[in-house]
LUMSE-62422 format. One record per residue (C-alpha): residue number from 0; residue in one letter; x, y, z negated. Coordinates in pm, whole numbers, always signed. Example, Ala and Ser with C-alpha at 12.3 -4.5 7.8 and 13.67 -1.06 7.14 Angstrom:
# LUMSE-62422
(0,A,(+1230,-450,-780))
(1,S,(+1367,-106,-714))
# end
This chain:
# LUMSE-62422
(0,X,(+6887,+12026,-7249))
(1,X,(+6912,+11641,-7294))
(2,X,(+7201,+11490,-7390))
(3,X,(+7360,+11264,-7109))
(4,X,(+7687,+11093,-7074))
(5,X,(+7928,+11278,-6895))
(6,X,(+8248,+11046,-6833))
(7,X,(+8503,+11323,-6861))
(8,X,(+8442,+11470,-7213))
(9,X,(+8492,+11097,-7307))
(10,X,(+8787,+11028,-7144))
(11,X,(+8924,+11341,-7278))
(12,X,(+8839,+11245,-7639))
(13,X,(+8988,+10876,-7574))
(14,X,(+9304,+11069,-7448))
(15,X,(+9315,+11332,-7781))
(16,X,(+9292,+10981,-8006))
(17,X,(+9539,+10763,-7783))
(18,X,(+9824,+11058,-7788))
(19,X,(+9722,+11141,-8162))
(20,X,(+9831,+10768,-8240))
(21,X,(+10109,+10722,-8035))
(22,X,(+10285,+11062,-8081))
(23,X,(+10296,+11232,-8405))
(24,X,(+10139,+10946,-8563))
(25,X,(+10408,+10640,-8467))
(26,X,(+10664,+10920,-8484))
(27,X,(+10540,+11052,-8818))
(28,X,(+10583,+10707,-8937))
(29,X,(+10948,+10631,-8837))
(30,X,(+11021,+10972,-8964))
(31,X,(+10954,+10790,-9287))
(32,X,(+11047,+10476,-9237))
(33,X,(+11446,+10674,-9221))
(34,X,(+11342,+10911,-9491))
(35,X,(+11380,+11178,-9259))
(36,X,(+11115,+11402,-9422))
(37,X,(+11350,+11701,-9531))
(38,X,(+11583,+11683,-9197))
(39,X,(+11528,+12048,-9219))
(40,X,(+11497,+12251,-9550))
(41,X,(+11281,+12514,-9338))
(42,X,(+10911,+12551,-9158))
(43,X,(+10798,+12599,-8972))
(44,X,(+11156,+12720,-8808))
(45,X,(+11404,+12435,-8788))
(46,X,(+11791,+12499,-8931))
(47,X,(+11645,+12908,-8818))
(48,X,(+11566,+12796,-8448))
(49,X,(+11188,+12894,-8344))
(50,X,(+11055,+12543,-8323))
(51,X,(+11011,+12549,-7931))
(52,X,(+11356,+12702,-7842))
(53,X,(+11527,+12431,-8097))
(54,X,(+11729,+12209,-7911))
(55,X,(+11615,+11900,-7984))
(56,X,(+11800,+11693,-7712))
(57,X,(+12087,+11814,-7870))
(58,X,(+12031,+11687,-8187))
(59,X,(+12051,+11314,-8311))
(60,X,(+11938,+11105,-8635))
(61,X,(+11700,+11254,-8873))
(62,X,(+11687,+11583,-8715))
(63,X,(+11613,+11436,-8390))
(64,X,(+11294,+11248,-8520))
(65,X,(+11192,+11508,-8741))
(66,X,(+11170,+11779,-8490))
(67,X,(+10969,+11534,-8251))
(68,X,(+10765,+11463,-8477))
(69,X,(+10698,+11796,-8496))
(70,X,(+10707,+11871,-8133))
(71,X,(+10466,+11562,-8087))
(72,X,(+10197,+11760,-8377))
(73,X,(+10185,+12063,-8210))
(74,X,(+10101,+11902,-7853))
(75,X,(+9813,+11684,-8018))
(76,X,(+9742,+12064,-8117))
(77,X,(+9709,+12218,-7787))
(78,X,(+9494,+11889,-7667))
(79,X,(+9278,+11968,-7971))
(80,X,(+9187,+12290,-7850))
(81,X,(+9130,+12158,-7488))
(82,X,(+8900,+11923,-7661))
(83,X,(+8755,+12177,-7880))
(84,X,(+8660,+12377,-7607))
(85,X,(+8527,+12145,-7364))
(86,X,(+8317,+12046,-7651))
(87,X,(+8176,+12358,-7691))
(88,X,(+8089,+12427,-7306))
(89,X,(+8051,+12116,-7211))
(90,X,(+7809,+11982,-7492))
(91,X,(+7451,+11954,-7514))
(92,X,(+7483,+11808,-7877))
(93,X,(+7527,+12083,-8140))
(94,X,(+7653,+11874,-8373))
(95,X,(+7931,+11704,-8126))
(96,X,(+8032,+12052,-8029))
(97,X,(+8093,+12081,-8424))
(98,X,(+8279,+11731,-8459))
(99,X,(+8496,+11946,-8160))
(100,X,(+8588,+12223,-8428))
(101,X,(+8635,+12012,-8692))
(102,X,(+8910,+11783,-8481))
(103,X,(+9100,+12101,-8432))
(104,X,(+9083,+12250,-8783))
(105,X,(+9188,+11953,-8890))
(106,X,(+9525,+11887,-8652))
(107,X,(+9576,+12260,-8801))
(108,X,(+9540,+12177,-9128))
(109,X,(+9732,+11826,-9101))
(110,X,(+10035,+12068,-8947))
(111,X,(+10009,+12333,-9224))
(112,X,(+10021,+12032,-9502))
(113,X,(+10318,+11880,-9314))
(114,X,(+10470,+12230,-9367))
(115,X,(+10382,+12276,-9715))
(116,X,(+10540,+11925,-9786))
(117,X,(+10894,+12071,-9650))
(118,X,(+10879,+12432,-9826))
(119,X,(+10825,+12236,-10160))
(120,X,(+10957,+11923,-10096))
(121,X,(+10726,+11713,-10249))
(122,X,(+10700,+11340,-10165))
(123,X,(+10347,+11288,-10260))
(124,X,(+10242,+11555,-10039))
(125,X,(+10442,+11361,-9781))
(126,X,(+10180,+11050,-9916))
(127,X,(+9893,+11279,-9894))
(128,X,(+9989,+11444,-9504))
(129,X,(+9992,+11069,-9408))
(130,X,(+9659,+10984,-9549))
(131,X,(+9520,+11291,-9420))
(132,X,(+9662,+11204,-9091))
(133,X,(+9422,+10911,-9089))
(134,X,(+9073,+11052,-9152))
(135,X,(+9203,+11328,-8868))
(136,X,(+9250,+10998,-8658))
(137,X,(+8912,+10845,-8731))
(138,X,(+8792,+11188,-8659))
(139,X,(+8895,+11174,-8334))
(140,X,(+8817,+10864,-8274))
(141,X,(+8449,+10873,-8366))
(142,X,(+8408,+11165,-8088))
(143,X,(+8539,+10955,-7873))
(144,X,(+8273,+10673,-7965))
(145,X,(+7964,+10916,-7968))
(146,X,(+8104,+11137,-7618))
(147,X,(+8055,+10705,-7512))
(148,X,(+7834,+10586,-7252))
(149,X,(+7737,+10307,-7513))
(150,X,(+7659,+10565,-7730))
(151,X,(+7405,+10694,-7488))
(152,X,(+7259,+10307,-7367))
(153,X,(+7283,+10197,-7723))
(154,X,(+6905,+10169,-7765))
(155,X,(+6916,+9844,-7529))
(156,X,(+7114,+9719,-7859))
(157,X,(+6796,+9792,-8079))
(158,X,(+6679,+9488,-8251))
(159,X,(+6397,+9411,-8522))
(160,X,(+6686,+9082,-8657))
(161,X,(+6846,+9341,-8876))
(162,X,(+7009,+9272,-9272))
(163,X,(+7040,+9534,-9521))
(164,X,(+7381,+9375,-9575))
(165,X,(+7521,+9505,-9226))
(166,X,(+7497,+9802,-9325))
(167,X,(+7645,+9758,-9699))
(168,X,(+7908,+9524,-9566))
(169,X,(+8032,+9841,-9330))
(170,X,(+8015,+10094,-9636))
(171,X,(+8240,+9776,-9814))
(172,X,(+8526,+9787,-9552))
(173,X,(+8531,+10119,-9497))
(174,X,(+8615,+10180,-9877))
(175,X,(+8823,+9898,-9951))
(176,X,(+9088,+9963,-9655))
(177,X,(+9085,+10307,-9748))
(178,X,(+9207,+10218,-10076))
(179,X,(+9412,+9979,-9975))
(180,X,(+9563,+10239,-9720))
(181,X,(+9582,+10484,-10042))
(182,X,(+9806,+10152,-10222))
(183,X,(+10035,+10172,-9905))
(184,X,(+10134,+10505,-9933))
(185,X,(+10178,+10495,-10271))
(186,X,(+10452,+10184,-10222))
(187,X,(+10572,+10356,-9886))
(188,X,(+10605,+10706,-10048))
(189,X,(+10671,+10645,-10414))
(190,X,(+10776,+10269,-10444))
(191,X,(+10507,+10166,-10665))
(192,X,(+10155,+9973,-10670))
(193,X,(+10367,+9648,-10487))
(194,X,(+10175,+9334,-10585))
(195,X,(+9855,+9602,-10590))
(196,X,(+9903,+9623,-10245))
(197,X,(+9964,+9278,-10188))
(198,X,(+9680,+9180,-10408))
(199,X,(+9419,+9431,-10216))
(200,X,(+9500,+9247,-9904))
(201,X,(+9316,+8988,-9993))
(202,X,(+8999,+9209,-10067))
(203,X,(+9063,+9358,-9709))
(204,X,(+9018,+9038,-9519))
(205,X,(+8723,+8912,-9755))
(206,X,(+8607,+9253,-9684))
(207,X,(+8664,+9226,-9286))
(208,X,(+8514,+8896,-9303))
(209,X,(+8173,+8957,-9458))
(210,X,(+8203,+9253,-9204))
(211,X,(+8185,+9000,-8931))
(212,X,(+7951,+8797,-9064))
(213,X,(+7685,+9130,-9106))
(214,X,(+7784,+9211,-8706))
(215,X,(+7690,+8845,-8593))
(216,X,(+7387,+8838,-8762))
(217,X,(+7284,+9183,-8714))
(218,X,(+7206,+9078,-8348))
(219,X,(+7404,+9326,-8188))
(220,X,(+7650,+9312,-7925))
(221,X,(+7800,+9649,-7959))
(222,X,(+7871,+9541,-8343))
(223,X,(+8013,+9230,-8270))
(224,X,(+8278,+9322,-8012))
(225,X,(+8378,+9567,-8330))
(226,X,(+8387,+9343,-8587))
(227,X,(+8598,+9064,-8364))
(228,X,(+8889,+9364,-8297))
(229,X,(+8884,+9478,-8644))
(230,X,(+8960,+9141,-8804))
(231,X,(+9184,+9035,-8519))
(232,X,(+9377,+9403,-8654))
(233,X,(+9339,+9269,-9020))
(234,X,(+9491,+8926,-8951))
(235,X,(+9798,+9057,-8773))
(236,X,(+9845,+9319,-9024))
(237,X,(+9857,+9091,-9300))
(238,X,(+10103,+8891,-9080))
(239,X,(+10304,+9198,-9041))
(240,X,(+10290,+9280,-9423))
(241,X,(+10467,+8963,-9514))
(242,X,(+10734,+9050,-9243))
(243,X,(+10735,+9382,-9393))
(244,X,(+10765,+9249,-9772))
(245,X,(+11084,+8993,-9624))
(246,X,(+11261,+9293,-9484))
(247,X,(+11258,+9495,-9726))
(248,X,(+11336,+9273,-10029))
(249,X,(+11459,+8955,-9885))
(250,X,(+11323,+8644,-9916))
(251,X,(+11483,+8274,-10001))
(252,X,(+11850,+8274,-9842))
(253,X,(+11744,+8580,-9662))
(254,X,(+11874,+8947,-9758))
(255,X,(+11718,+9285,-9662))
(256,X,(+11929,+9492,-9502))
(257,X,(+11887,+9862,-9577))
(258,X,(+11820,+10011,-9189))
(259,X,(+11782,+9698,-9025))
(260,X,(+11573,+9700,-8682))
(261,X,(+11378,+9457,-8812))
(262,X,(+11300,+9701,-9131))
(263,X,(+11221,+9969,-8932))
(264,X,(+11032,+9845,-8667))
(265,X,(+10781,+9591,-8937))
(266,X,(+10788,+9909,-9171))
(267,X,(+10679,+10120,-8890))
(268,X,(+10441,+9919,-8743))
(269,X,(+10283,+9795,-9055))
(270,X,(+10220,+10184,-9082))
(271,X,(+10040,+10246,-8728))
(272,X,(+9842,+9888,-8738))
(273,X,(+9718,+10030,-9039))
(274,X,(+9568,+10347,-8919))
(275,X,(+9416,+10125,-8616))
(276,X,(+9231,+9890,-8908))
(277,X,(+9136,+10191,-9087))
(278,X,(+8980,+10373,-8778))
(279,X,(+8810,+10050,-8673))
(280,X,(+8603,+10022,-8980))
(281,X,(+8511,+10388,-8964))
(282,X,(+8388,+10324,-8572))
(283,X,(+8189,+10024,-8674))
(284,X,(+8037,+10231,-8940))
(285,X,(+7927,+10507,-8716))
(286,X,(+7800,+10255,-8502))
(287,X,(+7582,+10063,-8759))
(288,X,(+7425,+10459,-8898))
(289,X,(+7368,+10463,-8487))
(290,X,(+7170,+10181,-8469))
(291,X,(+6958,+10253,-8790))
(292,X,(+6912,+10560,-8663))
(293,X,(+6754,+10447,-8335))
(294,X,(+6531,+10117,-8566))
(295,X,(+6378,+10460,-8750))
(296,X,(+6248,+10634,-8383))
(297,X,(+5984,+10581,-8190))
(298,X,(+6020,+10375,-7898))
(299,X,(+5945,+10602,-7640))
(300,X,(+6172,+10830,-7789))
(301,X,(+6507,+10627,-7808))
(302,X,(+6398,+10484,-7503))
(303,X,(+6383,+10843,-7363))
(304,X,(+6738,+10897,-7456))
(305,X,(+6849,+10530,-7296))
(306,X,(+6725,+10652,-6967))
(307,X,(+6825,+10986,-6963))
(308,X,(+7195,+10826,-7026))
(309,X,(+7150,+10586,-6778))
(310,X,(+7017,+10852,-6520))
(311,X,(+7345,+11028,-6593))
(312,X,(+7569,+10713,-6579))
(313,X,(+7413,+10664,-6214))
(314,X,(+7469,+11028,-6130))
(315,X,(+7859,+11002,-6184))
(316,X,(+7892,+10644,-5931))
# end
């Protein structure tokens, strides 16, 4: 069968990422912005209540966002499987009906390491669920991409203008904000690696920048519109870091307030924005490895696969 573009296994994916981020993931991170991590000394009951029949509307502080938080991971569970399974039956690709599996063994996993960090309570497995939470987020996000109809029209962005350094410049980013996201949770779990952190920054947006330069020459529109959000992300969250840094530990005649809204909403956000940056430079990447795939066919064959998806694209209007 040949692959086509079918509009609602994308939309689906786009939904799976969107209520991944905004759910467990924005919760997840105000959970620890309070240090609300251990609201409950038991998993995956809460205080002895099955976790559905808890009554969460009852509860308030900690316990409250905790048990959303959990709430919010096992509903990005049950989309999972949707996904999973529409994946599997609705897929042409063997290997996107895999990247299907692997998004739901991974929520599964992410769940039971959220559960293992609460039965031993351990804060750097707190640090490692929220890393973790990130690649499952990029996951997610890269079905999304190749599910696409870009994906599928992407050999009209073919081009012979192509630099080596495109692709080295993705493989840069890609590493350097995961280490830099691997520095945040280290200050945001643990309190240390500070001025690391602050001092990687830098690296990030020399990173993002040569990242934009390798788009723009590379020729390639799909690239550039990539590169322009990811360093738009980078800007603002360096922005947000230094509101982040003043909150926290004050700054001239200003003094952090422990709890402040201004804490826990830069804190917070500083989190999210982060996993946005980080899954932007994993998208870019698949899309460079896409379109050095499609220099290495034959014409007629990528141009084979642009029609097909465009046949399909005019079948759905």
């Amino acid at each position: 069968m040949t692959p086509r573009y079918q509009p609602w296994l994308h939309r689906f994916a786009v939904l799976t990422a969107t209520v991944a981020l905004l759910l467990p993931i924005t919760v997840g991170a105000l959970v620890t912005t309070h240090d609300a991590g251990m609201a409950f000394r038991d998993w995956p009951s809460s205080d002895g209540h099955n976790m559905i029949l808890y009554p969460w509307l009852q509860s308030v502080g900690d316990k409250f966002l905790e048990h959303g938080h959990r709430l919010a991971g096992m509903l990005v569970g049950v989309i999972s499987i949707g996904l999973a399974a529409a994946l599997w039956f609705g897929e042409s690709r063997r290997w996107v009906r895999y990247l299907g599996v692997a998004v739901l063994l991974s929520v599964i996993g992410q769940g039971l390491l959220g559960g293992r960090r609460v039965v031993v309570d351990a804060r750097g497995l707190a640090m490692v669920h929220g890393l973790f939470a990130s690649w499952v987020f990029a996951l997610m996000s890269c079905v999304a991409v190749v599910t696409s109809r870009s994906w599928f029209e992407s050999d009209k962005f073919k081009t012979d203008d192509w630099n080596l350094g495109t692709g080295i410049s993705a493989v840069t980013a890609v590493i350097t904000i995961q280490l830099q996201f691997i520095l945040g949770g280290l200050l945001r779990h643990l309190g240390l690696a500070v001025y690391e952190h602050i001092g990687f920054a830098m690296l990030v947006m020399l990173a993002a920048m040569w990242l934009w330069v390798g788009a723009y020459t590379s020729g390639v529109t799909w690239l550039r519109r990539n590169a322009w959000a990811l360093i738009a992300c980078v800007l603002l969250q360096i922005c947000l870091g230094v509101v982040t840094f003043v909150a926290k530990y004050g700054f001239g005649d200003y003094v952090a307030q422990q709890g402040s809204p201004l804490q826990i909403w830069s804190r917070t956000g500083h989190t999210v924005l982060g996993m946005l940056v980080w899954m932007l430079s994993v998208v870019y990447l698949v899309r460079v490895i896409r379109i050095m795939w499609l220099r290495h066919q034959p014409r007629g064959n990528s141009q084979a696969v642009m029609n097909s998806g465009a046949l399909a694209a005019g079948g759905t209007r």
